[in-house]
C-alpha positions as CSV (number, residue, x, y, z in Angstrom):
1,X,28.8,1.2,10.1
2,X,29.0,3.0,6.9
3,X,27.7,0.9,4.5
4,X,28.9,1.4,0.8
5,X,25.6,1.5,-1.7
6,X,25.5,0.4,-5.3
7,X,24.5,2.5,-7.6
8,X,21.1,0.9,-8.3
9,X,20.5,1.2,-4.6
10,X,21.3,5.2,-4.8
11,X,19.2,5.2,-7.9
12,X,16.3,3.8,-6.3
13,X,16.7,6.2,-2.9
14,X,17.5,9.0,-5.2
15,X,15.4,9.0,-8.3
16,X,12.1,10.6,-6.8
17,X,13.7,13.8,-5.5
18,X,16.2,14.2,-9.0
19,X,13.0,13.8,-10.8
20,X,11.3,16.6,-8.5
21,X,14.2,18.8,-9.6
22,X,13.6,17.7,-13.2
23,X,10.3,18.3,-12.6
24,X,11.0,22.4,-11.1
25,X,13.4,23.1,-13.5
26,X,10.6,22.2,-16.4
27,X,7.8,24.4,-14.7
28,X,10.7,27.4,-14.4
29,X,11.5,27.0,-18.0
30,X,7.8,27.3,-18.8
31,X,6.9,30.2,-16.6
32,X,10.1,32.1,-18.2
33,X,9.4,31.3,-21.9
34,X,6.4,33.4,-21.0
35,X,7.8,36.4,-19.7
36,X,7.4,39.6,-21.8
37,X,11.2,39.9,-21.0
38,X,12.9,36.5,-20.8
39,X,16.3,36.2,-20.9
40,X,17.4,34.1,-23.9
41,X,20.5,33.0,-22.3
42,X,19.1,31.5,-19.6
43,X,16.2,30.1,-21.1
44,X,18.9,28.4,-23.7
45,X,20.9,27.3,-20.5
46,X,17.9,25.5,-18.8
47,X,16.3,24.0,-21.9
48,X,20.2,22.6,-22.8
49,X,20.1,21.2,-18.9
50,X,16.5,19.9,-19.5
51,X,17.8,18.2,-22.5
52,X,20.8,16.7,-21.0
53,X,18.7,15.4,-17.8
54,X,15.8,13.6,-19.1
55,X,17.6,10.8,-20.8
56,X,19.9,10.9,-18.0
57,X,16.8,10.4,-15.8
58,X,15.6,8.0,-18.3
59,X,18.9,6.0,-18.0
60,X,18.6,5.8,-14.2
61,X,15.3,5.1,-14.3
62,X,15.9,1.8,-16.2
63,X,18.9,0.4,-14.2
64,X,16.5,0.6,-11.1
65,X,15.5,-2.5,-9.4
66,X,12.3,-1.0,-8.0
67,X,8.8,-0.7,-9.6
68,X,8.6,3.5,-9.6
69,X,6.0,4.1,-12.2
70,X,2.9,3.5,-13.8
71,X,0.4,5.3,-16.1
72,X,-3.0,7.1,-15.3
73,X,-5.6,7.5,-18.0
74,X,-6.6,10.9,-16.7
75,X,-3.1,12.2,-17.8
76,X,-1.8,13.7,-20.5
77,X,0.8,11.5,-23.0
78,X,3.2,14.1,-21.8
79,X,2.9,13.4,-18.3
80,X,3.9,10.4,-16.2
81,X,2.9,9.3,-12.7
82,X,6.0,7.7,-10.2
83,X,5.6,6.1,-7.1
84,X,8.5,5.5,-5.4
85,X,8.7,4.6,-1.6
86,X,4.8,6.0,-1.0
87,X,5.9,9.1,-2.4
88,X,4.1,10.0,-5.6
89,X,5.0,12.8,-8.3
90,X,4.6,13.5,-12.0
91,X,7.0,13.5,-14.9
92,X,6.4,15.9,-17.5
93,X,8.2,14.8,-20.9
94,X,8.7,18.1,-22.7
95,X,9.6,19.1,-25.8
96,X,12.6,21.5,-25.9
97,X,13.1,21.6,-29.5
98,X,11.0,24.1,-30.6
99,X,8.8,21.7,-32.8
């Protein structure tokens, strides 16, 4: 009935959408940093998250069984293609550091 899943088998059901969040939160970050009034606490808040998630991400992404990614030349070096399950989306690999 209710099967129990591995975590490799969440990873690989899971990882497109977390990476879609990943990929929101970035874009919100970006859009705030250029506000004439951004609010430094939560810009430090989301760039701490941002830094916490993309290893994270990076982590999950390397226990997973399936193939979910591959490189385009047309992109950027900060940007990443996935495929996962048909469904395709972009991976931005920012910089948070201030560098």
């Amino acid at each position: 009935m209710n099967e129990k899943l591995s975590r490799v088998e969440i990873y690989n059901e899971e990882y497109v959408d977390l990476n879609h969040a990943y990929v929101q939160m970035y874009k919100f970050y970006n859009r705030l940093l250029s506000a004439t009034d951004a609010d430094e606490e939560v810009l430090s808040v989301i760039r701490e998250i941002l830094l916490v998630f993309n290893p994270t991400l990076d982590r999950i992404k390397s226990e997973m069984t399936v193939k979910t990614r591959f490189k385009e030349e047309n992109l950027s070096s900060k940007t990443e293609k996935v495929v996962n399950g048909g469904v395709s989306q972009v991976i931005l690999h920012g910089n948070f550091t201030g560098e």
